[in-house]
C-alpha positions in Angstrom: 186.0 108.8 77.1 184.7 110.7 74.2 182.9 107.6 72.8 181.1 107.3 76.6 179.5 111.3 75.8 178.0 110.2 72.3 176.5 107.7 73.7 175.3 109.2 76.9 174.6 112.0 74.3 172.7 109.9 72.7 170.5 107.8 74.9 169.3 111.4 76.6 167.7 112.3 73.1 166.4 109.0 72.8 165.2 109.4 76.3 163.3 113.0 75.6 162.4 112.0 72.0 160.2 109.5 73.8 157.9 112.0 75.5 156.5 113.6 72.5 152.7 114.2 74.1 152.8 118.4 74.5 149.6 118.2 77.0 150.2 114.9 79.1 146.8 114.1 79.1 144.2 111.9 77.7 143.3 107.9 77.1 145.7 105.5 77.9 146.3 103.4 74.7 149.2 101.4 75.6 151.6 100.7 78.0 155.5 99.7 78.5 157.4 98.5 80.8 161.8 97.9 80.7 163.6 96.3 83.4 166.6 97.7 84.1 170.1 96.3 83.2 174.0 97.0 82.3 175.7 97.8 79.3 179.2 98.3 78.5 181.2 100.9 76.9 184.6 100.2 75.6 186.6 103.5 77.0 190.1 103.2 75.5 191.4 99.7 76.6 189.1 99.5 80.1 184.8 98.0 80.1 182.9 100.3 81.4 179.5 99.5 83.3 176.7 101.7 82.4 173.7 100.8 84.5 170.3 101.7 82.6 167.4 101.9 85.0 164.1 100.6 84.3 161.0 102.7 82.6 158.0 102.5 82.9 155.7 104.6 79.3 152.6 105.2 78.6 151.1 106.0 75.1 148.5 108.7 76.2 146.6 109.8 73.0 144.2 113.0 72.9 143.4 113.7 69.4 145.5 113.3 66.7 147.8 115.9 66.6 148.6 115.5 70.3 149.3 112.0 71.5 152.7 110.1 72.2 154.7 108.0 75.0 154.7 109.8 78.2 157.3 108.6 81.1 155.7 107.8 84.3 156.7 106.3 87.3 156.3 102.6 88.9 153.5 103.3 90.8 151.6 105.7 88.4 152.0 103.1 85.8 150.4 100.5 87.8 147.0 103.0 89.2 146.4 103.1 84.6 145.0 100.4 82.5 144.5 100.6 78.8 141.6 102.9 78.1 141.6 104.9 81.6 141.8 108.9 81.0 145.3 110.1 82.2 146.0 112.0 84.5 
């Protein structure tokens, strides 16, 4: 069980490492989409399914000390294209 809150642990850093632009706005300079899908844990002598959900990112940049990947959802991913202003 412990081994299942490091990495739980660790995919929520990964997870708020990602969004790293302070204001949330400006151009659209790349987008990323991942499907979801299942992993699995080893949790003593039992497989566990962990079911990742997709993401959708975009990589908003504003000037250069304030731009980075900025989680959106399925339907505000798709209303951007590269080079539109968000939000």
């Amino acid at each position: 069980m412990r081994k299942l809150g490091v990495a739980a642990a660790v995919l929520a850093a990964l997870m708020l490492s990602a969004c790293s632009n302070a204001s949330g706005h400006g151009e659209v300079i790349n987008k990323d989409y991942t499907p979801g899908y299942t992993t699995f844990i080893l949790s003593g002598k039992v497989m566990v399914p962990m079911y990742n959900p997709p993401s959708w990112q975009m990589d908003v940049y504003e000037n250069e000390d304030d731009h980075g990947w900025v989680s959106v959802d399925e339907t505000t991913y798709h209303q951007y294209e590269i080079g539109d202003e968000f939000p």
